[in-house]
N, CA, C and O atoms as a Maestro MAE file, in Angstrom:
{
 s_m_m2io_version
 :::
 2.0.0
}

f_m_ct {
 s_m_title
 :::
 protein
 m_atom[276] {
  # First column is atom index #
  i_m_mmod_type
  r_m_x_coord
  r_m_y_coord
  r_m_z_coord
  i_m_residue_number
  s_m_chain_name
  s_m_pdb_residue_name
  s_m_pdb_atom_name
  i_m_atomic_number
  :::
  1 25 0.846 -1.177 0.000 1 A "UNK " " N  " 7
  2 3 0.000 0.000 0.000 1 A "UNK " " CA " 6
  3 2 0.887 1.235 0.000 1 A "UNK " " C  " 6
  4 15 1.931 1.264 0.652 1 A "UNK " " O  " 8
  5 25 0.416 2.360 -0.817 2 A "UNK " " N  " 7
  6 3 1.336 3.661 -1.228 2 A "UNK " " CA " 6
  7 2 1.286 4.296 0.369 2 A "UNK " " C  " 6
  8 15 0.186 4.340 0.920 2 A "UNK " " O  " 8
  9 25 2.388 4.740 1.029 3 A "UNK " " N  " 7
  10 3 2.602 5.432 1.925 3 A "UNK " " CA " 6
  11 2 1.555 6.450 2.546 3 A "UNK " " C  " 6
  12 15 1.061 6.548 3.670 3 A "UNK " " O  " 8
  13 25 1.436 7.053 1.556 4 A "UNK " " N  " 7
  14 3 0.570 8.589 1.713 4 A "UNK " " CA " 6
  15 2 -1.451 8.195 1.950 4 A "UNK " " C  " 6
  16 15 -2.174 9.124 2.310 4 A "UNK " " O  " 8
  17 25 -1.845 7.284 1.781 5 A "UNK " " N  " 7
  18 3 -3.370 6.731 2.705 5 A "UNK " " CA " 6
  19 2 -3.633 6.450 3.639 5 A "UNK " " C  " 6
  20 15 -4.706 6.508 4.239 5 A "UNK " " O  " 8
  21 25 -1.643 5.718 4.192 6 A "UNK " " N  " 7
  22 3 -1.516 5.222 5.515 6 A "UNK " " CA " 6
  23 2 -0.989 6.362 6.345 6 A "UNK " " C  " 6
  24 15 -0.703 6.131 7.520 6 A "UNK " " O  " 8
  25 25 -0.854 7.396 5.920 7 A "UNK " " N  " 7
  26 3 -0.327 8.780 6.250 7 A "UNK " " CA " 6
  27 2 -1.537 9.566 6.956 7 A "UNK " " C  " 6
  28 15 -1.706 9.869 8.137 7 A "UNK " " O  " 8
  29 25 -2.389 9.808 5.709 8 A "UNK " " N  " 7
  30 3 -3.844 10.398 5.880 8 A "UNK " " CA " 6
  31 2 -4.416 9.394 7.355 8 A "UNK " " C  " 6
  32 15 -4.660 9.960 8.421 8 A "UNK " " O  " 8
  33 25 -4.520 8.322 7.233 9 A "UNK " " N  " 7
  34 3 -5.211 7.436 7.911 9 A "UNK " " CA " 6
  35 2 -4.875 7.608 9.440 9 A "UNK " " C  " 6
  36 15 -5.698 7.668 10.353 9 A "UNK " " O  " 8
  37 25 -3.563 7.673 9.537 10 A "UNK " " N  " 7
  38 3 -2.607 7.772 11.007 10 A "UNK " " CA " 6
  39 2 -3.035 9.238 11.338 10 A "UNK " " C  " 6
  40 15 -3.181 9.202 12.560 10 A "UNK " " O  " 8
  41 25 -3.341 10.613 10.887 11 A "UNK " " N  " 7
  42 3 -3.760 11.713 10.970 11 A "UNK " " CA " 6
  43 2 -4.802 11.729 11.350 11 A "UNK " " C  " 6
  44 15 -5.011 12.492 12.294 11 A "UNK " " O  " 8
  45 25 -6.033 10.857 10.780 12 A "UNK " " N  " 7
  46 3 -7.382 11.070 10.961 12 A "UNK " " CA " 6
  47 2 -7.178 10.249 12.712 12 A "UNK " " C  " 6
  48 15 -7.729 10.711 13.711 12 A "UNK " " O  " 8
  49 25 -6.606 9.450 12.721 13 A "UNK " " N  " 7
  50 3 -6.357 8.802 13.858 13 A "UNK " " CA " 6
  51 2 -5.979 9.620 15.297 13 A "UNK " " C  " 6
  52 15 -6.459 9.558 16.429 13 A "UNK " " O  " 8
  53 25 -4.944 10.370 14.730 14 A "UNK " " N  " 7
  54 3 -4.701 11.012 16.152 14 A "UNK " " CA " 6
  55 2 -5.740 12.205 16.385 14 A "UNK " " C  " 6
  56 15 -6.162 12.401 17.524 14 A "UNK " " O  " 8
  57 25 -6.162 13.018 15.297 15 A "UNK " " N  " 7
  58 3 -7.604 14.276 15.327 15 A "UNK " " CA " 6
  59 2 -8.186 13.352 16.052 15 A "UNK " " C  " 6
  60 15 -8.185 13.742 17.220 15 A "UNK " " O  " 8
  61 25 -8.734 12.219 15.941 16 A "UNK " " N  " 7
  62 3 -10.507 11.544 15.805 16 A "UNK " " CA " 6
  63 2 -10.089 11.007 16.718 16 A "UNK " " C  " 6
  64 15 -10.823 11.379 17.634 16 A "UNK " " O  " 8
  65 25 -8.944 9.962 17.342 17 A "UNK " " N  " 7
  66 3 -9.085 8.920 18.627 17 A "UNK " " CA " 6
  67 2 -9.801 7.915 17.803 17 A "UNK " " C  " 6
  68 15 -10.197 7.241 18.754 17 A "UNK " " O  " 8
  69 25 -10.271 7.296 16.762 18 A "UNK " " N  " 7
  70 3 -11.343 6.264 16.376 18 A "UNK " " CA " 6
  71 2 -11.742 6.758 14.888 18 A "UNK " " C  " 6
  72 15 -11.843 7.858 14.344 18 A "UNK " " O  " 8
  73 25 -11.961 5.112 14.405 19 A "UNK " " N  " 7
  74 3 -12.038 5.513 13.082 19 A "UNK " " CA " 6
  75 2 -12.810 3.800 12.815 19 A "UNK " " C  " 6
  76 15 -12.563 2.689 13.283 19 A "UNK " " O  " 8
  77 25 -13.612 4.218 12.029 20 A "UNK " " N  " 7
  78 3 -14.917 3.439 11.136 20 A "UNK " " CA " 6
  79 2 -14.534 2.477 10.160 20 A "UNK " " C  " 6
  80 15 -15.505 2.576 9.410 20 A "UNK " " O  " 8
  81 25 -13.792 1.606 9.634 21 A "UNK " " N  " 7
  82 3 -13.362 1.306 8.320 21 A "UNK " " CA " 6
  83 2 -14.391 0.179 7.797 21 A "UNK " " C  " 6
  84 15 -14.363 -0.903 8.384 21 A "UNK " " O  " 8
  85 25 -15.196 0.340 6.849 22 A "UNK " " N  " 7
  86 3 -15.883 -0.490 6.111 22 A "UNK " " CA " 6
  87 2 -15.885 -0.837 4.475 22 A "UNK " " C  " 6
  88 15 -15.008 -0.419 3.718 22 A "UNK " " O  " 8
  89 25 -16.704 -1.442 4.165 23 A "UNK " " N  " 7
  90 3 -16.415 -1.948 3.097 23 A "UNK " " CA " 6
  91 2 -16.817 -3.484 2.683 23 A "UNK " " C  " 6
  92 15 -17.347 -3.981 3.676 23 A "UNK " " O  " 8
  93 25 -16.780 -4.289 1.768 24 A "UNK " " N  " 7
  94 3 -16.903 -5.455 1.245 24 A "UNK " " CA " 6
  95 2 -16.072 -6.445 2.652 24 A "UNK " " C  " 6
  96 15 -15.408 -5.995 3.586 24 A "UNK " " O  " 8
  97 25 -16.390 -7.743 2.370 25 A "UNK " " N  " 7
  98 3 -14.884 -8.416 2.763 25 A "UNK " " CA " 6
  99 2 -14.400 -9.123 1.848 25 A "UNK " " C  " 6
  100 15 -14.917 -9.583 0.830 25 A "UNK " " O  " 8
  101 25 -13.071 -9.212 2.381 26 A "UNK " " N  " 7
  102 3 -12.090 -9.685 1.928 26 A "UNK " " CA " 6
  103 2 -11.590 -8.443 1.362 26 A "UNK " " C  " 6
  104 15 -11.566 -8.584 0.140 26 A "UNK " " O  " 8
  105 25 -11.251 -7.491 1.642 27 A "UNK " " N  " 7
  106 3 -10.547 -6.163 1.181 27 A "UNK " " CA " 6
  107 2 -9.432 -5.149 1.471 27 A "UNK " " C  " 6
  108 15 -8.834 -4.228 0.914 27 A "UNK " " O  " 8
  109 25 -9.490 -6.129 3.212 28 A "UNK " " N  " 7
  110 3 -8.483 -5.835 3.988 28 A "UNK " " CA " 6
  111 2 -8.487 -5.382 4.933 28 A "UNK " " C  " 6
  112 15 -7.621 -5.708 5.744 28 A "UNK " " O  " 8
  113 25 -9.296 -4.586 5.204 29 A "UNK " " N  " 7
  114 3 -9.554 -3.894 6.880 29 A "UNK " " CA " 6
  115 2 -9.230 -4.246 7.630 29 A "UNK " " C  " 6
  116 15 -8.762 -3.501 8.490 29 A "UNK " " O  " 8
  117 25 -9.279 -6.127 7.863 30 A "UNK " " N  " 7
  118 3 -8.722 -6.124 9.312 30 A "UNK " " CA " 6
  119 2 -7.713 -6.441 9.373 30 A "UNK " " C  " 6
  120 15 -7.231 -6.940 10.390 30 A "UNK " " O  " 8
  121 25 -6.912 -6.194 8.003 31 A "UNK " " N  " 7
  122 3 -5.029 -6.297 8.369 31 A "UNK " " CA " 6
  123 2 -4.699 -5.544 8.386 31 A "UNK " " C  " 6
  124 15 -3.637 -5.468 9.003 31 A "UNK " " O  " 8
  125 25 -5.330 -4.041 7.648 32 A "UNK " " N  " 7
  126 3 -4.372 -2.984 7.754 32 A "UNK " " CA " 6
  127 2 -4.338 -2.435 9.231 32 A "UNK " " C  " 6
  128 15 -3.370 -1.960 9.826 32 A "UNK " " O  " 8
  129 25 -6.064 -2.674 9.830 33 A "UNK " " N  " 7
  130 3 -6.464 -1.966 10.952 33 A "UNK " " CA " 6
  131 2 -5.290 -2.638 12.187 33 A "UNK " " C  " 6
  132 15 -4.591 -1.966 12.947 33 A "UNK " " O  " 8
  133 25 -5.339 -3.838 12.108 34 A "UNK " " N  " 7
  134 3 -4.096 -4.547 12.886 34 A "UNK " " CA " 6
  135 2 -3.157 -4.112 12.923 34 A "UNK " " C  " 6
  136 15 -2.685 -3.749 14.001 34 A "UNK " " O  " 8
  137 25 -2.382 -3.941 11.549 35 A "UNK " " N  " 7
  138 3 -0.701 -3.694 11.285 35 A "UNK " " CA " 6
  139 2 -0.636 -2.002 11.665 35 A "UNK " " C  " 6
  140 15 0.273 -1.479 12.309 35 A "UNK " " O  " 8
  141 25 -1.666 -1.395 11.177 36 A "UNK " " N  " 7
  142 3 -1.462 0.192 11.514 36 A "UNK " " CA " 6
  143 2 -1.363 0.453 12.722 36 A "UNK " " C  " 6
  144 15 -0.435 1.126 13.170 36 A "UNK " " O  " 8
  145 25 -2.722 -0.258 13.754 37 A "UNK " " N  " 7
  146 3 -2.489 -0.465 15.252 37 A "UNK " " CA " 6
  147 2 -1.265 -0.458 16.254 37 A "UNK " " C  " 6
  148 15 -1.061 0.317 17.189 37 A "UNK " " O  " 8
  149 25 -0.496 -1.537 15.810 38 A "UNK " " N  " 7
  150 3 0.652 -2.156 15.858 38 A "UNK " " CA " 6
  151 2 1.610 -1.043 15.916 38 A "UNK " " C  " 6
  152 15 2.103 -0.514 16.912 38 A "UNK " " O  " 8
  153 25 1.777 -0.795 14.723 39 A "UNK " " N  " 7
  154 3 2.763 0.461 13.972 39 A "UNK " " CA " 6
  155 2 2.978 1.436 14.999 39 A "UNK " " C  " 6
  156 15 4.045 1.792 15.500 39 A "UNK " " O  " 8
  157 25 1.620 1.877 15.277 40 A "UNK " " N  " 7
  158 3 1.337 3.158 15.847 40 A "UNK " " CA " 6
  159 2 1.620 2.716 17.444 40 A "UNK " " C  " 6
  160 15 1.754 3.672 18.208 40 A "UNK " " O  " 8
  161 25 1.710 1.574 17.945 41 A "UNK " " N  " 7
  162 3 1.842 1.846 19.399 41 A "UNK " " CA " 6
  163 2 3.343 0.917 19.507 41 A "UNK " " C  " 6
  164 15 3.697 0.476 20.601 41 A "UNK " " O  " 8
  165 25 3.995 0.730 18.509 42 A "UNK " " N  " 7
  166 3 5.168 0.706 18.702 42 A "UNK " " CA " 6
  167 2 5.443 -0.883 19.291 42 A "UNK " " C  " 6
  168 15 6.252 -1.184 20.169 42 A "UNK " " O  " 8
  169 25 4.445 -1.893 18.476 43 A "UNK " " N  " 7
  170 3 4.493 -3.156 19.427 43 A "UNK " " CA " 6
  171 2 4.786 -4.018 18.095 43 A "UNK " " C  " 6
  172 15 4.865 -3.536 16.965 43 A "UNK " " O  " 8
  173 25 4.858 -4.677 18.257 44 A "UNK " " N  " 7
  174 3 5.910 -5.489 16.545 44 A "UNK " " CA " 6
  175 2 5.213 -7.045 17.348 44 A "UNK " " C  " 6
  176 15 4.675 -7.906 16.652 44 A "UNK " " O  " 8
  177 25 5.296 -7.136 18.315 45 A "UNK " " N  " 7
  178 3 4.408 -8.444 18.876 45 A "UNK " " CA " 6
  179 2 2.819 -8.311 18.748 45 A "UNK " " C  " 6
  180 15 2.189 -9.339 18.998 45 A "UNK " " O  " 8
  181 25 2.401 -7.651 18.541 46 A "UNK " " N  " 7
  182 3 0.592 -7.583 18.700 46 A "UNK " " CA " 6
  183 2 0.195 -7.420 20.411 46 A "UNK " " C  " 6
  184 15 -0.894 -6.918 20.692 46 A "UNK " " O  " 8
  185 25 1.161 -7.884 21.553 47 A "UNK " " N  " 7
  186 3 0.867 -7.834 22.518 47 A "UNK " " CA " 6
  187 2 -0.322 -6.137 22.844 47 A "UNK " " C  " 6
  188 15 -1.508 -5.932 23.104 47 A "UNK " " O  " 8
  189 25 0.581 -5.530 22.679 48 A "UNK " " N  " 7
  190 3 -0.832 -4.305 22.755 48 A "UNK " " CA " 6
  191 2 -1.775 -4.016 21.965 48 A "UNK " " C  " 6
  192 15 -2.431 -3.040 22.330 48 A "UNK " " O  " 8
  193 25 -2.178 -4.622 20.765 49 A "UNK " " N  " 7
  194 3 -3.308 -4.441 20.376 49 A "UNK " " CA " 6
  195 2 -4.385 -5.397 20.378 49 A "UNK " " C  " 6
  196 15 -4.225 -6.559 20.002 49 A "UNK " " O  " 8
  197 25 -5.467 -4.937 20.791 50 A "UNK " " N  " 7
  198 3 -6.751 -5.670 20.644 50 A "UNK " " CA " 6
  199 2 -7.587 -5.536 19.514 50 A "UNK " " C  " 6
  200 15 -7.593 -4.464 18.908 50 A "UNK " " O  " 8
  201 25 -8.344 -6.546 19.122 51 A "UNK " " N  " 7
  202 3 -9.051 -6.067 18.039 51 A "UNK " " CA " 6
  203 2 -10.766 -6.096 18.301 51 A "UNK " " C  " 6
  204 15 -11.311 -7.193 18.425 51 A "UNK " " O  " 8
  205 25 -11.361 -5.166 18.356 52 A "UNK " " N  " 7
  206 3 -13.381 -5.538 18.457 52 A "UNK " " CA " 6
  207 2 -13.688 -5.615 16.919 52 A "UNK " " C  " 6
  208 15 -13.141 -5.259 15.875 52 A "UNK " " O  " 8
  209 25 -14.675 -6.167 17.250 53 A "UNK " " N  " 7
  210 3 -15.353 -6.287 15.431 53 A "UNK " " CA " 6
  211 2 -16.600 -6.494 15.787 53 A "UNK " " C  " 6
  212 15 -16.878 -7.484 16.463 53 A "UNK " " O  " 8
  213 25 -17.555 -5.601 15.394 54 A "UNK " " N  " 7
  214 3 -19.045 -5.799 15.319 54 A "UNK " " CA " 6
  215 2 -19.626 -6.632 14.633 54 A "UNK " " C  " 6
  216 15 -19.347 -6.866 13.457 54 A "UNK " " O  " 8
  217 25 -20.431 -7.133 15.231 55 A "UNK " " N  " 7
  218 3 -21.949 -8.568 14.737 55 A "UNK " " CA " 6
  219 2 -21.808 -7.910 13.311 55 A "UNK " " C  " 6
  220 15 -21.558 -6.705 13.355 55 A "UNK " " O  " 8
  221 25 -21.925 -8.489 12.000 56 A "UNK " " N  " 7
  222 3 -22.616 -7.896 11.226 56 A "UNK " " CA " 6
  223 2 -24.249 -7.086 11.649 56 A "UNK " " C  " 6
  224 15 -24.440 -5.984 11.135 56 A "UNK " " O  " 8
  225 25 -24.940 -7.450 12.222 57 A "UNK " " N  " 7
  226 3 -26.542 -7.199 12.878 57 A "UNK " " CA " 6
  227 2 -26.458 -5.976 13.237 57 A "UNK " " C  " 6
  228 15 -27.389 -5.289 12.818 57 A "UNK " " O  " 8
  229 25 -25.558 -5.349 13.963 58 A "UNK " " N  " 7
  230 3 -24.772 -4.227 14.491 58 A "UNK " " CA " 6
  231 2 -24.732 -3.002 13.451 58 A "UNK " " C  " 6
  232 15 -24.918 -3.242 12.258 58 A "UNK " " O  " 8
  233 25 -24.490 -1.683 13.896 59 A "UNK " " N  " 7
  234 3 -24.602 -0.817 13.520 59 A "UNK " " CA " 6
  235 2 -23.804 -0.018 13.962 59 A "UNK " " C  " 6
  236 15 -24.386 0.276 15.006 59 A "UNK " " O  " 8
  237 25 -22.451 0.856 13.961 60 A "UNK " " N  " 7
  238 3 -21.717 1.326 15.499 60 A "UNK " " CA " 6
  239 2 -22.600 2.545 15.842 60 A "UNK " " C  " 6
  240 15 -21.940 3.356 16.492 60 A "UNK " " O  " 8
  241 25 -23.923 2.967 15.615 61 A "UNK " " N  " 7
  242 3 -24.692 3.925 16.077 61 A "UNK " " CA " 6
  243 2 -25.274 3.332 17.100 61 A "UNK " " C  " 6
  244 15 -25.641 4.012 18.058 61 A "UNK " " O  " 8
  245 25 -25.496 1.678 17.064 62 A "UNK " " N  " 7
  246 3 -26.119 1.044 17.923 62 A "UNK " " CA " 6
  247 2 -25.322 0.593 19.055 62 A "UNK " " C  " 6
  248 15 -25.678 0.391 20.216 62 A "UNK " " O  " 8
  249 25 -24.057 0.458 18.450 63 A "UNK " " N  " 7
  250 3 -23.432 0.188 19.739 63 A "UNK " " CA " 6
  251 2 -23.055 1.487 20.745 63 A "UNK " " C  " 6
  252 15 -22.867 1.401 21.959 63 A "UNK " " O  " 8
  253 25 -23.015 2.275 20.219 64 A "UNK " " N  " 7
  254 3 -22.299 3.634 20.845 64 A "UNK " " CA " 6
  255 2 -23.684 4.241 21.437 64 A "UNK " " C  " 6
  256 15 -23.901 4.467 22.628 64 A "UNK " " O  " 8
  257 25 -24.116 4.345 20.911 65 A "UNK " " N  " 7
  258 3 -26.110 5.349 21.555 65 A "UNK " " CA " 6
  259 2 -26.525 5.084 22.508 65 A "UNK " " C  " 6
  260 15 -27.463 5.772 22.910 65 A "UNK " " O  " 8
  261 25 -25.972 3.808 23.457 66 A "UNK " " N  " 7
  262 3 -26.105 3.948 25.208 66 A "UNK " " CA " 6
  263 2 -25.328 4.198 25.846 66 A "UNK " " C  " 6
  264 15 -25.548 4.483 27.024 66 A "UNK " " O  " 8
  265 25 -23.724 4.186 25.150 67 A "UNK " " N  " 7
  266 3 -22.497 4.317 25.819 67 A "UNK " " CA " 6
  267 2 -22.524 5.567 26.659 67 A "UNK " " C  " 6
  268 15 -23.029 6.664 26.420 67 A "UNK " " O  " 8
  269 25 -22.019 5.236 27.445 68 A "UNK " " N  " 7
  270 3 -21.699 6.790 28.426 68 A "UNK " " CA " 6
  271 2 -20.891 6.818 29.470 68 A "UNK " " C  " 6
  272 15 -21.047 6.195 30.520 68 A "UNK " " O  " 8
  273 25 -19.615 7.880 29.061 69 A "UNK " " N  " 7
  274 3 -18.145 7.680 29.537 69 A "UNK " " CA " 6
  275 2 -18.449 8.095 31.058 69 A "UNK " " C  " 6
  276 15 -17.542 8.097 31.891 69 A "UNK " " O  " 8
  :::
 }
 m_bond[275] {
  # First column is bond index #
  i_m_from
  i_m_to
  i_m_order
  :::
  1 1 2 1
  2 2 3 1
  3 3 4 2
  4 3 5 1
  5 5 6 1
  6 6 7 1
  7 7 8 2
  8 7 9 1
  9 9 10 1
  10 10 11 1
  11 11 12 2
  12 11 13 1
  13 13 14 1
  14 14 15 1
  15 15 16 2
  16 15 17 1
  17 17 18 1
  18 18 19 1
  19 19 20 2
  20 19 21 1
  21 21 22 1
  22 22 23 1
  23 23 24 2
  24 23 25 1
  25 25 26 1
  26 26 27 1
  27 27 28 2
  28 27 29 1
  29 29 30 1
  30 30 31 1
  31 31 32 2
  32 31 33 1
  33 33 34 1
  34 34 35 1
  35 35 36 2
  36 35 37 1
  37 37 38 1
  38 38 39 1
  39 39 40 2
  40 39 41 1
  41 41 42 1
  42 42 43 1
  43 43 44 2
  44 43 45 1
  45 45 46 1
  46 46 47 1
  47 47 48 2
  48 47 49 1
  49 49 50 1
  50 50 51 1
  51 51 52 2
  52 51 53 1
  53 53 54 1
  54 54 55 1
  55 55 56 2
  56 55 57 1
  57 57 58 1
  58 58 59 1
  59 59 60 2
  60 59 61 1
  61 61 62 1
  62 62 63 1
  63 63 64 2
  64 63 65 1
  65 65 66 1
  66 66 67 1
  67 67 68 2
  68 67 69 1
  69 69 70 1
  70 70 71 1
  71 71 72 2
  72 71 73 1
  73 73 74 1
  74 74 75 1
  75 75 76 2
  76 75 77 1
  77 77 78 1
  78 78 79 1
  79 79 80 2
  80 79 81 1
  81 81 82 1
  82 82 83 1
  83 83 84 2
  84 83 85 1
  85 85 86 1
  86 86 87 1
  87 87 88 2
  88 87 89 1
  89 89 90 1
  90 90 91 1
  91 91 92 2
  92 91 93 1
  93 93 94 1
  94 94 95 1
  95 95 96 2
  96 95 97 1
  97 97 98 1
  98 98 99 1
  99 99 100 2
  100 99 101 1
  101 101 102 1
  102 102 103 1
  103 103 104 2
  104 103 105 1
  105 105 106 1
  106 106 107 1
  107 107 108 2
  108 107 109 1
  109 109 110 1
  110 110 111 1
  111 111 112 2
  112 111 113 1
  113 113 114 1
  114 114 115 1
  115 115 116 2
  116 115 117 1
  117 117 118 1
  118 118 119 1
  119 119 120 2
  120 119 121 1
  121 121 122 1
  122 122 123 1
  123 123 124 2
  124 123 125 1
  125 125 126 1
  126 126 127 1
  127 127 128 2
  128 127 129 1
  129 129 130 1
  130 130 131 1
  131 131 132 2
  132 131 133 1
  133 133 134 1
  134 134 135 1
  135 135 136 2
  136 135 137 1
  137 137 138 1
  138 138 139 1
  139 139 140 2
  140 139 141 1
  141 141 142 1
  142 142 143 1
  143 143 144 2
  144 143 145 1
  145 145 146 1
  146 146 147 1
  147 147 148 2
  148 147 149 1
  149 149 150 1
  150 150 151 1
  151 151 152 2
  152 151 153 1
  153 153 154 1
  154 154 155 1
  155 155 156 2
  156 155 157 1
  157 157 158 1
  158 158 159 1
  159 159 160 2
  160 159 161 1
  161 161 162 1
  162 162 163 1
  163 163 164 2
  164 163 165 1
  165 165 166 1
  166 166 167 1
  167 167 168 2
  168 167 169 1
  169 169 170 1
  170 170 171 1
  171 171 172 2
  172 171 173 1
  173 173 174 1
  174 174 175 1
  175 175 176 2
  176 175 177 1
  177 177 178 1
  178 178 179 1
  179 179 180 2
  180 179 181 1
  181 181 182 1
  182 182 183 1
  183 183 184 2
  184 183 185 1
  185 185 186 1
  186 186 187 1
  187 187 188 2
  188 187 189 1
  189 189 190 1
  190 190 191 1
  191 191 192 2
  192 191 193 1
  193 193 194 1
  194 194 195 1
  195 195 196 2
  196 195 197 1
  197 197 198 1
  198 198 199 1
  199 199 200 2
  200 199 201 1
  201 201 202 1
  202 202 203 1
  203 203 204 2
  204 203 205 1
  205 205 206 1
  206 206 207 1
  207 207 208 2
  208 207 209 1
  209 209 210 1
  210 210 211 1
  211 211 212 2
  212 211 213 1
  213 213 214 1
  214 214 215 1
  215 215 216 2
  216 215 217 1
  217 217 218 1
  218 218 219 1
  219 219 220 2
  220 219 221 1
  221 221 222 1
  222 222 223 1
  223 223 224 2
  224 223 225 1
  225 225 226 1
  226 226 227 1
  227 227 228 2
  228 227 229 1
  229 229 230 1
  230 230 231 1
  231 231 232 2
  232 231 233 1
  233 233 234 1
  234 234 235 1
  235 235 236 2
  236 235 237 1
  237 237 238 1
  238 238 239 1
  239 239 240 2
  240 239 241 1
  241 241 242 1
  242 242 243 1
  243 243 244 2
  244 243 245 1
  245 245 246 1
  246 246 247 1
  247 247 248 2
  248 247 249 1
  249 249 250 1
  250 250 251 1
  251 251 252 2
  252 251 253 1
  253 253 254 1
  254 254 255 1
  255 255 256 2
  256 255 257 1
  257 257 258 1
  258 258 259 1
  259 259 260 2
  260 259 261 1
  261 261 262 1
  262 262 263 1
  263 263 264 2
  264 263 265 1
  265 265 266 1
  266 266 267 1
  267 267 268 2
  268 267 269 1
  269 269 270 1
  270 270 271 1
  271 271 272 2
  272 271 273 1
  273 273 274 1
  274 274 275 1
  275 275 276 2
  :::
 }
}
């Protein structure tokens, strides 16, 4: 993947704290979302990253619309 999406992407990341990635599967999301994870907290083991993934059934409006910090 060209440098400069994973650039944009790491930006929207630190503004936003959280980020949405959808799409088809099989397209990649949950490797880049992994490896960028990774990248970004400086762990080459995966030990610090976790991954959530919503039900397909799910909606993240639905999951988030009772949340309360």
């Amino acid at each position: 993947m060209d440098l400069e999406p994973l650039q944009e992407i790491a930006e929207l990341l630190e503004e936003n704290r959280q980020l949405v990635l959808y799409g088809p599967p099989g397209t990649g999301k949950t490797y880049l979302a992994k490896h960028l994870a990774a990248e970004l907290a400086g762990d080459s083991t995966d030990e610090r990253v976790k991954l959530v993934q919503f039900h397909p059934s799910y909606a993240y409006e639905d999951f988030f619309e009772g949340y309360r910090p």
